[in-house]
KEGU-232477 format. One record per atom (N, C-alpha, C, O): residue in one letter; atom name; residue number from 1; x, y, z. Coordinates in steps of 0.001 Angstrom, whole numbers, always signed. Atoms other than C-alpha are relative to their C-alpha. Example, Ala and Ser with C-alpha at 12.3 -4.5 7.8 and 13.67 -1.06 7.14 Angstrom:
! residues 2
+-----+------+-----+---------+---------+---------+
! res ! atom !   n !      xx !      yy !      zz !
+-----+------+-----+---------+---------+---------+
!   a !    N !   1 !    +890 !   -1190 !      +0 !
!   a !   CA !   1 !  +12300 !   -4500 !   +7800 !
!   a !    C !   1 !    +900 !   +1200 !      +0 !
!   a !    O !   1 !   +1936 !   +1181 !    +665 !
!   s !    N !   2 !    -820 !   -1190 !     -60 !
!   s !   CA !   2 !  +13670 !   -1060 !   +7140 !
!   s !    C !   2 !    -770 !   +1090 !    +730 !
!   s !    O !   2 !    -261 !   +2198 !    +899 !
+-----+------+-----+---------+---------+---------+
//
This chain:
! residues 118
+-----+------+-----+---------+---------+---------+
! res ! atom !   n !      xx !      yy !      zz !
+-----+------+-----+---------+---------+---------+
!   x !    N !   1 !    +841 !   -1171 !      +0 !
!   x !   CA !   1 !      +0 !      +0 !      +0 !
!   x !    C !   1 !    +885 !   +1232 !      +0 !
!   x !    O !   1 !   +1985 !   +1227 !    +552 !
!   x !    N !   2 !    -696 !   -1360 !    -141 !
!   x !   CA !   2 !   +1126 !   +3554 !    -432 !
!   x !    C !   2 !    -875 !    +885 !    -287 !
!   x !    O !   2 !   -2066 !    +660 !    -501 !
!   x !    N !   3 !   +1144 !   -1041 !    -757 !
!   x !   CA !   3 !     -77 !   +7055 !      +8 !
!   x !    C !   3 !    -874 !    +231 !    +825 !
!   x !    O !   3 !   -1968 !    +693 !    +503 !
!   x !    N !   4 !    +586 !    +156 !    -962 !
!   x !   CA !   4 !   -1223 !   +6865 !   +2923 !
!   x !    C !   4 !   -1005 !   -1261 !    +281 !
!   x !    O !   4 !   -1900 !    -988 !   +1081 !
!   x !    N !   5 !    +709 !   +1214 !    -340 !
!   x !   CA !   5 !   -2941 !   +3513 !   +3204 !
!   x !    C !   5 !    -553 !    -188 !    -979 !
!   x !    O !   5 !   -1380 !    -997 !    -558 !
!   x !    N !   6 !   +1088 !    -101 !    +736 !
!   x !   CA !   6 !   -4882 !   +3572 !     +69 !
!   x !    C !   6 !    +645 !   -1091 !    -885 !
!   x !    O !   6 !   +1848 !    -886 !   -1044 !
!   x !    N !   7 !    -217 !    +836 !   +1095 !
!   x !   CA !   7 !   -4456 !    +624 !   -2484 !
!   x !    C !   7 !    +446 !    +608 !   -1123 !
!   x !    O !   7 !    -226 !   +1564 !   -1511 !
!   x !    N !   8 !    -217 !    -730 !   +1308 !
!   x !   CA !   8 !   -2597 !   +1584 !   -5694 !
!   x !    C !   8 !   -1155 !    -663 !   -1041 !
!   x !    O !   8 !   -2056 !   -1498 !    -967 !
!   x !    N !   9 !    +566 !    +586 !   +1276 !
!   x !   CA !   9 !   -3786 !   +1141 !   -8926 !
!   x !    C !   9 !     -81 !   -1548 !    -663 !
!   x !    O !   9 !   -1049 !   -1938 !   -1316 !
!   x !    N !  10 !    -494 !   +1173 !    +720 !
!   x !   CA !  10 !   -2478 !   -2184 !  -10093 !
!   x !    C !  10 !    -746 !    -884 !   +1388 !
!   x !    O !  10 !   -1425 !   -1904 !   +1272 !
!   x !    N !  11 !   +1001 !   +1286 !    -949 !
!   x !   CA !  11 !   -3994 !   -3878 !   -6879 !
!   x !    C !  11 !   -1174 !    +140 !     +50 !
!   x !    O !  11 !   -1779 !    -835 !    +498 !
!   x !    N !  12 !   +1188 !     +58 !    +596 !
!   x !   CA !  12 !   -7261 !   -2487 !   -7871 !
!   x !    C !  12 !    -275 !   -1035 !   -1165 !
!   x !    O !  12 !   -1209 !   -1819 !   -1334 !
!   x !    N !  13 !    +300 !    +561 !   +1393 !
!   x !   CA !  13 !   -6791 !   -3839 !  -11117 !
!   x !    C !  13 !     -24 !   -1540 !     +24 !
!   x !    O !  13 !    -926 !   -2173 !    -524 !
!   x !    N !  14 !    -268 !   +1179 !    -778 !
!   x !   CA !  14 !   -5522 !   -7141 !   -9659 !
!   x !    C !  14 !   -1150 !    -753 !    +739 !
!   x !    O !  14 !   -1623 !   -1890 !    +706 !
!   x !    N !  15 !   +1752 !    +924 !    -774 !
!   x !   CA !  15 !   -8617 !   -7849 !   -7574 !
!   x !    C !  15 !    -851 !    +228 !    -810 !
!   x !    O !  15 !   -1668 !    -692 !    -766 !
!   x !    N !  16 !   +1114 !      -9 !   +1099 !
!   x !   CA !  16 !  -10893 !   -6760 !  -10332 !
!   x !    C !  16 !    +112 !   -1034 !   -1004 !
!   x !    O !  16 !    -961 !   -1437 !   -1455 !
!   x !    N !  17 !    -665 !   +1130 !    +970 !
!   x !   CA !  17 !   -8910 !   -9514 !  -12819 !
!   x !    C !  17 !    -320 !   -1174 !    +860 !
!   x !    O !  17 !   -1138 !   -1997 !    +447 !
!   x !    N !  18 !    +693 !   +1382 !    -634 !
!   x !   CA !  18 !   -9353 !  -12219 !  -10167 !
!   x !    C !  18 !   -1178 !     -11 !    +364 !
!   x !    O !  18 !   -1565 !   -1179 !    +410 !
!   x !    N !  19 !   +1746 !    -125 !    -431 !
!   x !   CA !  19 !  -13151 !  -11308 !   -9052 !
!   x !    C !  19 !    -743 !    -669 !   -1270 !
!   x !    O !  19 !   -1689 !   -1451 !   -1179 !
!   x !    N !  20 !    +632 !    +235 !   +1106 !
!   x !   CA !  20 !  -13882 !  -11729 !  -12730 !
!   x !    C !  20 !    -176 !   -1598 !    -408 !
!   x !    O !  20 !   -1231 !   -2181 !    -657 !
!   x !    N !  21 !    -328 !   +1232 !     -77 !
!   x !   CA !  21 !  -11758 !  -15344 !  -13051 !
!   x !    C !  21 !   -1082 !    -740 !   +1257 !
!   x !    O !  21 !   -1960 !   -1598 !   +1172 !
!   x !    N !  22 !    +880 !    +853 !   -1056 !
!   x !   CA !  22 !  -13339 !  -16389 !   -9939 !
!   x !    C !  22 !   -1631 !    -149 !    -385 !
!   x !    O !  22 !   -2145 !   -1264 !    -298 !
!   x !    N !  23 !    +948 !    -231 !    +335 !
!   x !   CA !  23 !  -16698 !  -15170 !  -11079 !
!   x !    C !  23 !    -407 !   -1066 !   -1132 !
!   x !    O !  23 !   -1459 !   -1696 !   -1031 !
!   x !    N !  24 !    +216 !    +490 !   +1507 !
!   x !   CA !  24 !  -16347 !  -16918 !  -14919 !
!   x !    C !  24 !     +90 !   -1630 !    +503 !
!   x !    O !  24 !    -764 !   -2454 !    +176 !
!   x !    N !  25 !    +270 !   +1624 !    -425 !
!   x !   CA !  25 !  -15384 !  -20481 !  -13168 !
!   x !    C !  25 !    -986 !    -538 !    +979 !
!   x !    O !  25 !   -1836 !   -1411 !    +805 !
!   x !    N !  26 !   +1536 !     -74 !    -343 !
!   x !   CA !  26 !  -17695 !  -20425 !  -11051 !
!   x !    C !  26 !   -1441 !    -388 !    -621 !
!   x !    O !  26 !   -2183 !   -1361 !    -485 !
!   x !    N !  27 !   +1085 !    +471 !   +1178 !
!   x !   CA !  27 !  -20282 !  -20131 !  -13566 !
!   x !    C !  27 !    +139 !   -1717 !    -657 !
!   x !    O !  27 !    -600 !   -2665 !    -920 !
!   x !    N !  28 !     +10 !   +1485 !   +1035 !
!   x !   CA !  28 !  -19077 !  -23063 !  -15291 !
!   x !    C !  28 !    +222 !    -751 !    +836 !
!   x !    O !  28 !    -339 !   -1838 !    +701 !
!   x !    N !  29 !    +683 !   +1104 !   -1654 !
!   x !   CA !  29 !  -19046 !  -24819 !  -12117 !
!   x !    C !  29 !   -1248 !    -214 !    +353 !
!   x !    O !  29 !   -1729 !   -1246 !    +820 !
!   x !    N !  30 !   +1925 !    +154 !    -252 !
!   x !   CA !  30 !  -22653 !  -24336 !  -11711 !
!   x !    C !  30 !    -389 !    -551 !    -941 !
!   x !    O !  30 !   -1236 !   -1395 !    -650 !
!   x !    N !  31 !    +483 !    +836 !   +1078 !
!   x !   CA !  31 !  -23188 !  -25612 !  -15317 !
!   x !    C !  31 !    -167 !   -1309 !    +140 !
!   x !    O !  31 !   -1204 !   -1964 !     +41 !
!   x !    N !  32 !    -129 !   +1043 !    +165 !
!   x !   CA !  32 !  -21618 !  -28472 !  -14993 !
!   x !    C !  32 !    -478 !    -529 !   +1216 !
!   x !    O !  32 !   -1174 !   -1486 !    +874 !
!   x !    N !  33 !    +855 !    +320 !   -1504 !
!   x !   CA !  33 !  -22963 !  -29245 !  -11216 !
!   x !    C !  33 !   -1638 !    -191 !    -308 !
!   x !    O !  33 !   -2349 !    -909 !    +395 !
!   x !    N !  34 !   +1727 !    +568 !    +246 !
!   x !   CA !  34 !  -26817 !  -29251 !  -12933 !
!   x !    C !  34 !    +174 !    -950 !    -910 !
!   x !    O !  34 !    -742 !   -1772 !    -945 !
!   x !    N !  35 !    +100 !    +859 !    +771 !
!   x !   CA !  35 !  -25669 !  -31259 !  -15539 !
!   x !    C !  35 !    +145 !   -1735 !    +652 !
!   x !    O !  35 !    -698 !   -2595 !    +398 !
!   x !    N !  36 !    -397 !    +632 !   -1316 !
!   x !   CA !  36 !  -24373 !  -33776 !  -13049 !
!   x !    C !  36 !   -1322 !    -578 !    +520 !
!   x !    O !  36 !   -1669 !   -1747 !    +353 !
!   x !    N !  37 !   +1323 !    -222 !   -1203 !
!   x !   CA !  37 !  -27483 !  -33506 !  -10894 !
!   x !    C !  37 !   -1181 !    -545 !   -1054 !
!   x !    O !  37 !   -2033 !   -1301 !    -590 !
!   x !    N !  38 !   +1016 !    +615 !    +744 !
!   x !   CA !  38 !  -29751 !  -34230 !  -14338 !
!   x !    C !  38 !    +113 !   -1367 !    -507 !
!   x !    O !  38 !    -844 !   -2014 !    -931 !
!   x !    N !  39 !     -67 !    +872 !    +399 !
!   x !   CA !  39 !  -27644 !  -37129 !  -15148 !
!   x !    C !  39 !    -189 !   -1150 !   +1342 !
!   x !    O !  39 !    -608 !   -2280 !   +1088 !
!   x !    N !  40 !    +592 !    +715 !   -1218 !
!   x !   CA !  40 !  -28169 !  -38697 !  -11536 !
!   x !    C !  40 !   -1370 !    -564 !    -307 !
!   x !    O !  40 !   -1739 !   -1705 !     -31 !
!   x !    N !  41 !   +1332 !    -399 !    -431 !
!   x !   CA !  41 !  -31432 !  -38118 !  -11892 !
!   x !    C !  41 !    -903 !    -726 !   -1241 !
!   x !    O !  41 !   -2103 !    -555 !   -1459 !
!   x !    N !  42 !    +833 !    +363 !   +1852 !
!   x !   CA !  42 !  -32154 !  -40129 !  -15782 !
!   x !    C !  42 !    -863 !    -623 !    +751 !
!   x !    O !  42 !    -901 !    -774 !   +1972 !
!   x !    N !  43 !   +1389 !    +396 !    +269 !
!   x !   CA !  43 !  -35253 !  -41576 !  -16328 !
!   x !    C !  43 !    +304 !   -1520 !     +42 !
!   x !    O !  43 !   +1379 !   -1873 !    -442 !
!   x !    N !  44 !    +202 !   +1775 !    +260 !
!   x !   CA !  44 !  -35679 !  -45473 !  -16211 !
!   x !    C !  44 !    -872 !    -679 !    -705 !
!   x !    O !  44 !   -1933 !    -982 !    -159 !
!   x !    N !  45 !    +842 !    +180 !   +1011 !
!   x !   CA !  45 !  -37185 !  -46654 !  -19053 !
!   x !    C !  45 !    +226 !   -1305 !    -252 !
!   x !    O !  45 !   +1371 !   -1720 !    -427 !
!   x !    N !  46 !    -543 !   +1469 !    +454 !
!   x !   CA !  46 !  -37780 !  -50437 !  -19817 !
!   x !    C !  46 !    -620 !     -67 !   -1823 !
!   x !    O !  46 !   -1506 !    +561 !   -2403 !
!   x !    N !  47 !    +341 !    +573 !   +1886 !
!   x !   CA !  47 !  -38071 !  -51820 !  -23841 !
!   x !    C !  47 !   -1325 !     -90 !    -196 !
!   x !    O !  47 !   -1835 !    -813 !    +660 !
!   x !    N !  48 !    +804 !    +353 !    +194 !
!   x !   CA !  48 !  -40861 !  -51889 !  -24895 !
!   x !    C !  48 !   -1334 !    +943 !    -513 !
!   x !    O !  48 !   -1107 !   +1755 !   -1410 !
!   x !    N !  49 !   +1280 !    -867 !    +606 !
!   x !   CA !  49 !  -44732 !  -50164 !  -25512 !
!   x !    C !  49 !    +241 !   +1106 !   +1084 !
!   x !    O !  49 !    -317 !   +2179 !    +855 !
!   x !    N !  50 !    +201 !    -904 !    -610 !
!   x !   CA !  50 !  -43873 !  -48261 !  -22559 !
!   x !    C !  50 !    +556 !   +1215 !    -535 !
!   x !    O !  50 !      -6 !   +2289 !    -319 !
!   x !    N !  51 !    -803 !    -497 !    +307 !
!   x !   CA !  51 !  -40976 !  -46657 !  -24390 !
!   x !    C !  51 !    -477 !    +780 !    -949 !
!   x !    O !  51 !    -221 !   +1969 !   -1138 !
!   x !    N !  52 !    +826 !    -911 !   +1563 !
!   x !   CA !  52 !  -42855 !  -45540 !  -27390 !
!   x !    C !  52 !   -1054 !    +882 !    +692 !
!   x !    O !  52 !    -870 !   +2076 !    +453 !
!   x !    N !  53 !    +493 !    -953 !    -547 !
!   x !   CA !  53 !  -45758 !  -44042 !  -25131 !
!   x !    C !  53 !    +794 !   +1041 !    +337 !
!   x !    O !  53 !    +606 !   +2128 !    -209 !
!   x !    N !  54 !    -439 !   -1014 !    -427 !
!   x !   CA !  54 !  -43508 !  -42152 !  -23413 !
!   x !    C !  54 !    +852 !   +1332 !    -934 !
!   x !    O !  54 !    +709 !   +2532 !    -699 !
!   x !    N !  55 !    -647 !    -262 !    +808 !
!   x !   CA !  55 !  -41265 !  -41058 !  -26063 !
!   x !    C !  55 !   -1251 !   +1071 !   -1306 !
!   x !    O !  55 !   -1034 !   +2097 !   -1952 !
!   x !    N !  56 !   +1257 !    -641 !    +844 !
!   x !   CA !  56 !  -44757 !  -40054 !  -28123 !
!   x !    C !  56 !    -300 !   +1271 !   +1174 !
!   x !    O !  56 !    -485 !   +2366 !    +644 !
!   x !    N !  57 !    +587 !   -1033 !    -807 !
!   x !   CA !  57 !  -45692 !  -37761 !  -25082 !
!   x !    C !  57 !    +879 !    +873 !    -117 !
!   x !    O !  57 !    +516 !   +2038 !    -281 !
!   x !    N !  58 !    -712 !   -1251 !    -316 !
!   x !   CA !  58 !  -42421 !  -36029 !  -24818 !
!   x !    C !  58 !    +721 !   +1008 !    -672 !
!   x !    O !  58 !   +1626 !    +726 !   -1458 !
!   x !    N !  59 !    -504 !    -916 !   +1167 !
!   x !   CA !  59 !  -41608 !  -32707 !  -26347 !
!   x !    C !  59 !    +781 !    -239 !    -499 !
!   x !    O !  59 !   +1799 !    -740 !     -22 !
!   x !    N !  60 !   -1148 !      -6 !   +1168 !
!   x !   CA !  60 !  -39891 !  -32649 !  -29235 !
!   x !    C !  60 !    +365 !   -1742 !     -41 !
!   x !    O !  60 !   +1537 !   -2068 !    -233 !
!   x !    N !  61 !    -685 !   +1267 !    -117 !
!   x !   CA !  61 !  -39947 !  -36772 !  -28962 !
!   x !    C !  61 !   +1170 !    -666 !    +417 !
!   x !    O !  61 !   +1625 !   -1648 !    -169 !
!   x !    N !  62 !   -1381 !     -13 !    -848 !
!   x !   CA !  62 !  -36968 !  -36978 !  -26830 !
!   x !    C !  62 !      +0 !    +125 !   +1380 !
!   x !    O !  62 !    -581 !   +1087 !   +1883 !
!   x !    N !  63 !     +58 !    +181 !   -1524 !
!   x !   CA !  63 !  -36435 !  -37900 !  -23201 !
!   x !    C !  63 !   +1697 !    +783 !    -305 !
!   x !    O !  63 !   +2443 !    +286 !   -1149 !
!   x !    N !  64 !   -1252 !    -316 !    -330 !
!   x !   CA !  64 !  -33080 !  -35580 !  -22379 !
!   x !    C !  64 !   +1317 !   -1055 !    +323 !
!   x !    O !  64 !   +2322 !   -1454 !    -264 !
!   x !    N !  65 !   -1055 !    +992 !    +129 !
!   x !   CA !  65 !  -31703 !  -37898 !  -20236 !
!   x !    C !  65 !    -292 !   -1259 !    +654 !
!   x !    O !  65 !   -1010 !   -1050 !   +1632 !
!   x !    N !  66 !    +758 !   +1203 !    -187 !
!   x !   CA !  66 !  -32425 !  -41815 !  -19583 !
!   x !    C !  66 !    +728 !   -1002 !    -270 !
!   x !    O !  66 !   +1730 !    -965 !    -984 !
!   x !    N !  67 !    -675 !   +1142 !    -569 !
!   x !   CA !  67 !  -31486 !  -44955 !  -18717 !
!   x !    C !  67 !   -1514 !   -1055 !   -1067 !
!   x !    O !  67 !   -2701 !   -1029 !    -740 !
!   x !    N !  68 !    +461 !   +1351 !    +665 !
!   x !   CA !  68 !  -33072 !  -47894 !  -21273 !
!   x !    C !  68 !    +384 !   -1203 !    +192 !
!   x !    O !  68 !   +1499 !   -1655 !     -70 !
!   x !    N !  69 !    -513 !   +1368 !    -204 !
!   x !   CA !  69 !  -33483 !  -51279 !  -20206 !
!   x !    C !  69 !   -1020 !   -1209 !    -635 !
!   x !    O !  69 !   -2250 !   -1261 !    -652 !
!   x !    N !  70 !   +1056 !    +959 !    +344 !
!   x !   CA !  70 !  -34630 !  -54307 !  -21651 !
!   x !    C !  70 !   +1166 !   -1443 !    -633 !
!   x !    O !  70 !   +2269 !   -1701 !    -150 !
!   x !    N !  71 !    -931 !   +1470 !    +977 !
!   x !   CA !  71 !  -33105 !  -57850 !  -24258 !
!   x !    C !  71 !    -725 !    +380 !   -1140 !
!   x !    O !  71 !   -1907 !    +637 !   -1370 !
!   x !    N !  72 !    -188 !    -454 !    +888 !
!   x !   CA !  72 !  -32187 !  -57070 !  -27192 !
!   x !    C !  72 !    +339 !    -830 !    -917 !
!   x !    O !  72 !   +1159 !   -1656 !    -514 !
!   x !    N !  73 !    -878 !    +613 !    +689 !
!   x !   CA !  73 !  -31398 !  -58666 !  -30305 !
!   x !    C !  73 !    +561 !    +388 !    -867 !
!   x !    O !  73 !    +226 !   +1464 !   -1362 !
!   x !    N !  74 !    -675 !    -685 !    +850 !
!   x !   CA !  74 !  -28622 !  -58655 !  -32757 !
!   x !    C !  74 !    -727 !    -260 !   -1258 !
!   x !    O !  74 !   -1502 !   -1204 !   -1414 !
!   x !    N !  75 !    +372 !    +378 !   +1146 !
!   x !   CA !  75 !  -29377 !  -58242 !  -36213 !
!   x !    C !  75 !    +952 !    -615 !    -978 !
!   x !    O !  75 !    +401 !   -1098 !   -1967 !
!   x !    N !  76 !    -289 !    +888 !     +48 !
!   x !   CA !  76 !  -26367 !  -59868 !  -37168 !
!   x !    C !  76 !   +1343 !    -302 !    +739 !
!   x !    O !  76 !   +1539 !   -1513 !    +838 !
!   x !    N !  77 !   -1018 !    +808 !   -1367 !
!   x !   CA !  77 !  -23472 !  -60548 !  -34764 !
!   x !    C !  77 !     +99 !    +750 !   +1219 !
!   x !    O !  77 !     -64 !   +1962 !   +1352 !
!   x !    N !  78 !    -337 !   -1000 !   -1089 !
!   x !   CA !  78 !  -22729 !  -59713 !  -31512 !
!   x !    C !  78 !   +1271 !    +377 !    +257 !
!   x !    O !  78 !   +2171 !    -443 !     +78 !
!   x !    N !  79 !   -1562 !    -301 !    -652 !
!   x !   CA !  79 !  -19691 !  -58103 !  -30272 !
!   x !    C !  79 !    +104 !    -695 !   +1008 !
!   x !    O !  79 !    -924 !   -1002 !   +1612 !
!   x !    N !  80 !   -1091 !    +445 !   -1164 !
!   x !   CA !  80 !  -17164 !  -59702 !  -27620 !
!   x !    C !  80 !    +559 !    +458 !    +442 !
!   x !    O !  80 !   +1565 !    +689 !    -229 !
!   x !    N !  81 !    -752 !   -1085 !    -660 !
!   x !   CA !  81 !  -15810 !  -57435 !  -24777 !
!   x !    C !  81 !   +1446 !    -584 !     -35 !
!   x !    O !  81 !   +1504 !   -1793 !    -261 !
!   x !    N !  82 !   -1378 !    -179 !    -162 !
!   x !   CA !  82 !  -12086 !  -57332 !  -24506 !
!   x !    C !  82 !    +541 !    -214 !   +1199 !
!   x !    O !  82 !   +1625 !    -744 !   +1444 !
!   x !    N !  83 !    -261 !    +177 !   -1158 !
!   x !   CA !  83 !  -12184 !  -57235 !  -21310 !
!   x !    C !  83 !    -427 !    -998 !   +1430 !
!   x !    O !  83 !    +157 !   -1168 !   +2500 !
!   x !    N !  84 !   +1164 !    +419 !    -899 !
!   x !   CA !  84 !  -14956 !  -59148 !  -19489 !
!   x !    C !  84 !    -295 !   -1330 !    -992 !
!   x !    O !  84 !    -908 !   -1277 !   -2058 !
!   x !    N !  85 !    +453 !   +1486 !   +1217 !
!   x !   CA !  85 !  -15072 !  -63270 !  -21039 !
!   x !    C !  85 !   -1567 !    -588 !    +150 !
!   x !    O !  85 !   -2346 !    -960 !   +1027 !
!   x !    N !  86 !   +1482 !    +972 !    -171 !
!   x !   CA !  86 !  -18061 !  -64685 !  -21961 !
!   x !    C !  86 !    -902 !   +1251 !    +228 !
!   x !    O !  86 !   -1909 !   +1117 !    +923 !
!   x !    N !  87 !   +1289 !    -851 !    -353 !
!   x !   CA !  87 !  -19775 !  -60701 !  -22231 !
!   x !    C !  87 !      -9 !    +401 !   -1677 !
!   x !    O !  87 !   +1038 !    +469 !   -2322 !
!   x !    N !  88 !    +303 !    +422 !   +1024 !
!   x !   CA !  88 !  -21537 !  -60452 !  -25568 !
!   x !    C !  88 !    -637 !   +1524 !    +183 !
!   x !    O !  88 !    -943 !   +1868 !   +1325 !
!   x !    N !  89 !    +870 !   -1490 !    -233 !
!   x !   CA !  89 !  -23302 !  -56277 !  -26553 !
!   x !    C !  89 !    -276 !     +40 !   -1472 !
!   x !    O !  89 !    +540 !    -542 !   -2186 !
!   x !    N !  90 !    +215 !    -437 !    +835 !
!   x !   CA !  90 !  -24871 !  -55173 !  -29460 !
!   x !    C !  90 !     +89 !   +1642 !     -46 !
!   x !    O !  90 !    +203 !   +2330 !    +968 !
!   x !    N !  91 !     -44 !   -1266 !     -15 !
!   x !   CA !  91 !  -24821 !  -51650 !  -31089 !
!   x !    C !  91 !   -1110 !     +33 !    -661 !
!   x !    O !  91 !   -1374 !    -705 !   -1611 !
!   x !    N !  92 !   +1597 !    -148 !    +826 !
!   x !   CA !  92 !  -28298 !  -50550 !  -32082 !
!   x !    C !  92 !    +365 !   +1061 !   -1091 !
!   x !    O !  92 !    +227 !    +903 !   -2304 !
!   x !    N !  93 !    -407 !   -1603 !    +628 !
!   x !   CA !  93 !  -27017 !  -46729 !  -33138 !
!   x !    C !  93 !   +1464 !   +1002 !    +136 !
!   x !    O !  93 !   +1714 !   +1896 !    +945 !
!   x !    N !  94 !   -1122 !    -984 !    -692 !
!   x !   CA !  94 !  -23877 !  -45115 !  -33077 !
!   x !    C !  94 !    -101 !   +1503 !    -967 !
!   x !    O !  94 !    -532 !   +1556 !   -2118 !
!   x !    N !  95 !    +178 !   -1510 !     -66 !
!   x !   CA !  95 !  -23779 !  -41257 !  -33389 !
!   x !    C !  95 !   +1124 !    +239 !    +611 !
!   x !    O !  95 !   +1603 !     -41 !   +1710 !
!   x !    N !  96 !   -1614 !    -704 !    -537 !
!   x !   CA !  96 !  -20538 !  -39428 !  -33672 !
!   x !    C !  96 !    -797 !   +1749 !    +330 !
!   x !    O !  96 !   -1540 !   +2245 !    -518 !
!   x !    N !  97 !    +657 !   -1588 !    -409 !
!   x !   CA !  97 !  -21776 !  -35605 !  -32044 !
!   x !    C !  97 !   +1826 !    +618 !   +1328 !
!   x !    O !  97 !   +2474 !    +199 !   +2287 !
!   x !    N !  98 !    -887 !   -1061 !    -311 !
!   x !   CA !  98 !  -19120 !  -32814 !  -31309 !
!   x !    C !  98 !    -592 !    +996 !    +832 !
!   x !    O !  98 !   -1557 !   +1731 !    +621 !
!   x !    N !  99 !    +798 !    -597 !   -1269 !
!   x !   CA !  99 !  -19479 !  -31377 !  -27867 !
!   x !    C !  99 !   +1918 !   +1596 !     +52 !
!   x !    O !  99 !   +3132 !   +1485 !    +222 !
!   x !    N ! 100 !    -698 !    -754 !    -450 !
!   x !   CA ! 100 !  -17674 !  -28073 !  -27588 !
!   x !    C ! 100 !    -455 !   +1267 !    +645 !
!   x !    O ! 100 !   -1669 !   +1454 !    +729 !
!   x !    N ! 101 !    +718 !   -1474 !    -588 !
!   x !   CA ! 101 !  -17905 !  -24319 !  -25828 !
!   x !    C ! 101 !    +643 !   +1025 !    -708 !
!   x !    O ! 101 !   +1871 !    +991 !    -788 !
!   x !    N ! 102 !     -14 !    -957 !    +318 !
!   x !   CA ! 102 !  -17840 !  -21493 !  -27344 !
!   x !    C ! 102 !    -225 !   +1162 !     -39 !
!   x !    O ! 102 !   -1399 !   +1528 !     -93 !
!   x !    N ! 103 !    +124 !   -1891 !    -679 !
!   x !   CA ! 103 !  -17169 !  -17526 !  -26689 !
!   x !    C ! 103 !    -651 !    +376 !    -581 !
!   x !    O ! 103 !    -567 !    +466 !   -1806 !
!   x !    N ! 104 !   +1397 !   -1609 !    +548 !
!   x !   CA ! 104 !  -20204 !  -15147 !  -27039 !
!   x !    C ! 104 !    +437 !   +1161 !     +21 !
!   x !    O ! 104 !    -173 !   +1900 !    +794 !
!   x !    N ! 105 !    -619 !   -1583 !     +59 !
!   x !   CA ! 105 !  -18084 !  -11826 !  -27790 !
!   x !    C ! 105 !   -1191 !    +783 !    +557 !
!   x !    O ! 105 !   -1016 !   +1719 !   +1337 !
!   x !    N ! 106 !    +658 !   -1123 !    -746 !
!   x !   CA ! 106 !  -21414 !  -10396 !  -26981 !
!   x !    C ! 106 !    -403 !    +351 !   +1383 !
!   x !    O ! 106 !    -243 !   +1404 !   +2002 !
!   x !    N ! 107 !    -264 !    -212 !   -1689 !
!   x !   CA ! 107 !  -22344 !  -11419 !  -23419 !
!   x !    C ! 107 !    +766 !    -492 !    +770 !
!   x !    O ! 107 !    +547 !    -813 !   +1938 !
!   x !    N ! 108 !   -1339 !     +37 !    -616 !
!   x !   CA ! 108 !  -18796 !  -12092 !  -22940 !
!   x !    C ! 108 !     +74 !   -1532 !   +1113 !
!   x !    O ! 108 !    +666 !   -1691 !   +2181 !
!   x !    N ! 109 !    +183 !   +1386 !    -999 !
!   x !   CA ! 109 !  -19685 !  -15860 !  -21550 !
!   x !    C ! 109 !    +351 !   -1345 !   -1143 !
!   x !    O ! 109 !     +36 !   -1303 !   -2332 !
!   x !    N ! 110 !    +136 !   +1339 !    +742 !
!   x !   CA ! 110 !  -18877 !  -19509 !  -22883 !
!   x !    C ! 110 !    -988 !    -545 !    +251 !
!   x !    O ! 110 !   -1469 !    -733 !   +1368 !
!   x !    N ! 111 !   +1296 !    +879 !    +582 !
!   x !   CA ! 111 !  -21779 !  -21404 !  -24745 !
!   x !    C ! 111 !    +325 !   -1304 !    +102 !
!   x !    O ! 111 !   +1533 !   -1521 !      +1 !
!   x !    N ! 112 !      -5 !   +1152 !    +222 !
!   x !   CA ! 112 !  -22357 !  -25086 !  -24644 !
!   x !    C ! 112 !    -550 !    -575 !   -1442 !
!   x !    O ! 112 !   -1731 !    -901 !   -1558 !
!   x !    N ! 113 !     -64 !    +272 !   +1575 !
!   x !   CA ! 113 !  -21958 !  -26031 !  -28698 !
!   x !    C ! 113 !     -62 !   -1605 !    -374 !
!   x !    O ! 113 !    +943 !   -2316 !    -367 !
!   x !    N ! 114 !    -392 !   +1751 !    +626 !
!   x !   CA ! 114 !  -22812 !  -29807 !  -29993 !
!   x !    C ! 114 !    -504 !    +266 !   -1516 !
!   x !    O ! 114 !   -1211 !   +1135 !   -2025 !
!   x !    N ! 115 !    +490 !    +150 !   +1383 !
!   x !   CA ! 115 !  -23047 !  -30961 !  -33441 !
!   x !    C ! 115 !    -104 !   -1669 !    -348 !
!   x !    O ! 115 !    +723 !   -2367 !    +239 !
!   x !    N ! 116 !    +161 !   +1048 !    +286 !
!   x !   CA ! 116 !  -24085 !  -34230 !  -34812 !
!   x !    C ! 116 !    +691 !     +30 !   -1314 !
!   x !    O ! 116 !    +353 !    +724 !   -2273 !
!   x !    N ! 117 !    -585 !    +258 !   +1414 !
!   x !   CA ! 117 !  -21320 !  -35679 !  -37462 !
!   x !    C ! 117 !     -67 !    -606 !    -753 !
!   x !    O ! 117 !    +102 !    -371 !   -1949 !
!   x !    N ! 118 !    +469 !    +764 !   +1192 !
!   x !   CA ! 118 !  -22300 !  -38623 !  -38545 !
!   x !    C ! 118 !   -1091 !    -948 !   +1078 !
!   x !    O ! 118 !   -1811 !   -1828 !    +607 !
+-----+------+-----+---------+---------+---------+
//
C-alpha cells in the first residue's frame, strides 16, 4: 500500500482480474454441477410399448436424459468385450456428435456447442 494507506492502482486492477476469473469459473461450475445432478437423476425406461408411449408424449420426442433397459437382439453378430469373457453387446445406433464451448463476444460468456457428425 502507499499514500497513505490507500491501495494503488495495479492492486485495484488485480482484484478486479481475479473477481472476474473467480466469477467466470464459477459459472461453469454451476453448469456443470446441474448437468451432473440431471444425469443422476435419468429416467428409467424399460423396452418396450412403454418406451414408445412415453417417447410419443415427450416434447420434441426426446427424453433428455435416460437410462433404457430391456433384451435385445442382434441383427447380425454380436460383439465380444475385450475385457470381461463370456460378455456379448450389441450396437443398435452409433452417433458421432461434437461437444464443444464457445465464446459469445457479446455477453462475454462460454456457450455449450454440440453438433451431430455422422
Amino acid at each position: 500500500m502507499e499514500s497513505g494507506g490507500w491501495p494503488s492502482l495495479g492492486q485495484f486492477l488485480l482484484l478486479g482480474t481475479s473477481s472476474v476469473v473467480t466469477a467466470v469459473l464459477y459459472s461453469v461450475y454451476r453448469q456443470k454441477a446441474q448437468v451432473a445432478q440431471e444425469l443422476k437423476g435419468a429416467k428409467r425406461i424399460h423396452l418396450g410399448e412403454d418406451l414408445k408411449n412415453i417417447l410419443s408424449e415427450a416434447p420434441g420426442k426426446c427424453v433428455p436424459y435416460a437410462v433404457i433397459e430391456g433384451a435385445v437382439r442382434s441383427v447380425k453378430e454380436t460383439l465380444n468385450s475385450q475385457f470381461v469373457e463370456n460378455c456379448k453387446g450389441v450396437i443398435q445406433r452409433l452417433t458421432l456428435q461434437e461437444h464443444k464451448m464457445v465464446w459469445n463476444r457479446t455477453t462475454h460468456l462460454w456457450n455449450d456447442y454440440s453438433k451431430i457428425i455422422h
